[in-house]
N, C-alpha and C positions, 0 to 999 in steps of 0.2 A: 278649461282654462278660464281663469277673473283676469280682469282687470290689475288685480291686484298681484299678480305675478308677471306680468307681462305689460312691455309697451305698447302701445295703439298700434294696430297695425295699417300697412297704406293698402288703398285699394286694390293698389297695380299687386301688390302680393296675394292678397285675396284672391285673382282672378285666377294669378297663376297658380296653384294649390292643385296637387292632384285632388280626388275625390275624398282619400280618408282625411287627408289633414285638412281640408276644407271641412265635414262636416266633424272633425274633430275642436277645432274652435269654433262654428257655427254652432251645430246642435243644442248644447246646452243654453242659448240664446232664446230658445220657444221649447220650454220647459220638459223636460223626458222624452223628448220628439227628435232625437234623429234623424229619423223618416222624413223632416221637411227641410233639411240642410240637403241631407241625400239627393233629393229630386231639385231642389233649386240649382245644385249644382250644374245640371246640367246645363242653365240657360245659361252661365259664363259669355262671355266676358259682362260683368254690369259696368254701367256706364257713372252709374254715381250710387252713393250708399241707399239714394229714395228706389232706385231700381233695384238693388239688391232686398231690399227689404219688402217690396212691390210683390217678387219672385219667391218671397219664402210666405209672404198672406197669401198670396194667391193659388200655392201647394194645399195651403189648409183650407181655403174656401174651395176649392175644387174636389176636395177631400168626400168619399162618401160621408153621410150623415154619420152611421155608425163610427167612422176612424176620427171622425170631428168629435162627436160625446166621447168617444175613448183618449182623446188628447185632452179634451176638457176636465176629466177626470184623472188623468193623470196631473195636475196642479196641486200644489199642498193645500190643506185649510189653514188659515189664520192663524200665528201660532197654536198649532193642530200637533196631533199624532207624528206629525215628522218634522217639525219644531222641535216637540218633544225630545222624541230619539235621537235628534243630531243627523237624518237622514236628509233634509233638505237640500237642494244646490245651493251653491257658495250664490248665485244671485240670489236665490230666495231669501239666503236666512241675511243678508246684504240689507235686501229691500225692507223684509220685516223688520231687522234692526231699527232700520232709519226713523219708523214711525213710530218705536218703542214696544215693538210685540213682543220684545223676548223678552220685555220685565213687567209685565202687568200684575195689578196685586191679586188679589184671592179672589175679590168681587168679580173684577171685569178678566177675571180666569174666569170664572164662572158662568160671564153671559156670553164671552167671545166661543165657549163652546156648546151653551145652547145657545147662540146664532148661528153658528157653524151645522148643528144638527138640524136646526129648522130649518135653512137654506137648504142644507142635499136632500133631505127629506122629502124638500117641496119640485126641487130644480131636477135633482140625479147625479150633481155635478157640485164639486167647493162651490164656495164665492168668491170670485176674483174680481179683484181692482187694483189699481196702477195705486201702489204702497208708497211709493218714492214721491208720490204726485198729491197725499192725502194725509189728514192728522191720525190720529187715535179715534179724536172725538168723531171726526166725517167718517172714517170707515164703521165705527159702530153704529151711525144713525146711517150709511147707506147701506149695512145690513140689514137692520129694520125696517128699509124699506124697502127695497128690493128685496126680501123672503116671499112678498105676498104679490108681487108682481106675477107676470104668464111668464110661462116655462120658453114660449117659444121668443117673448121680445127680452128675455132674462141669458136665453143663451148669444142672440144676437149684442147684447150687451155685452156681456164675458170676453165675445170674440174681437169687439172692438175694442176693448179694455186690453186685452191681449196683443193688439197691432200696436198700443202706446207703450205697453213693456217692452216690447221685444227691440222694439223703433230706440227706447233709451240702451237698452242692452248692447243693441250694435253701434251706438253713437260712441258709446265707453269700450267699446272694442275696437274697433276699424277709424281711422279717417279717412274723410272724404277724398 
């Protein structure tokens, strides 16, 4: 479910939600993950949208290492491979819009995807950053800088970059 089909919804209805239609509008909010609508669910009733969103970081930070890099890599790459195909979530290809990823010319086709290869190459994992938050120009130079960053302060990165997506995701979804 977007935004874009649907009104905001109010808390008090959120809380009430059985399990599927809870993680039915949730899930897609923390990218291909399911699994952490799923379990937040359970801590119901939240008290405000910062609890709610509190309960779904705190699924993934709990998260074995392994289910954490397997969420991490389930994220797209920058108008990447599923850009391409038209397989992104309606937030993704949303947020890529916003900064103008889906129309880059030949060149910065060209280096957004040897950045994209020298980021997983070095990390294991895309490069994520909050798109809606960043120009063309700043994501390109925070790819070139973060490729040669450490793997381990580059995925803590990613994950907090991921708490400020998700955080506008449910802002555009839920009211408080």
């Amino acid at each position: 479910m977007t935004t874009d089909t649907l009104t905001r919804l109010d808390l008090a209805a959120l809380n009430a939600m059985d399990r599927d239609r809870f993680v039915a509008t949730l899930g897609p909010t923390f990218e291909n993950a399911p699994w952490i609508a799923q379990a937040a669910w359970a801590r119901r009733p939240f008290a405000s949208l910062d609890a709610l969103h509190t309960a779904m970081l705190d699924v993934v930070r709990q998260a074995p290492d392994d289910r954490q890099l397997a969420f991490l890599r389930g994220h797209p790459e920058l108008a990447g491979r599923e850009a391409q195909a038209g397989t992104m979530t309606a937030e993704s290809v949303g947020e890529q819009g916003s900064a103008g990823l889906h129309a880059l010319g030949r060149e910065e086709m060209a280096e957004m995807q040897r950045l994209n290869r020298a980021y997983r190459e070095r990390h294991g994992f895309p490069f994520i950053i909050a798109v809606r938050r960043s120009t063309k120009q700043q994501i390109f130079e925070a790819m070139r800088m973060r490729t040669a960053r450490d793997t381990a302060a580059e995925r803590r990165e990613a994950l907090a970059l991921i708490g400020l997506i998700t955080r506008d995701r449910i802002d555009a979804l839920v009211q408080g």
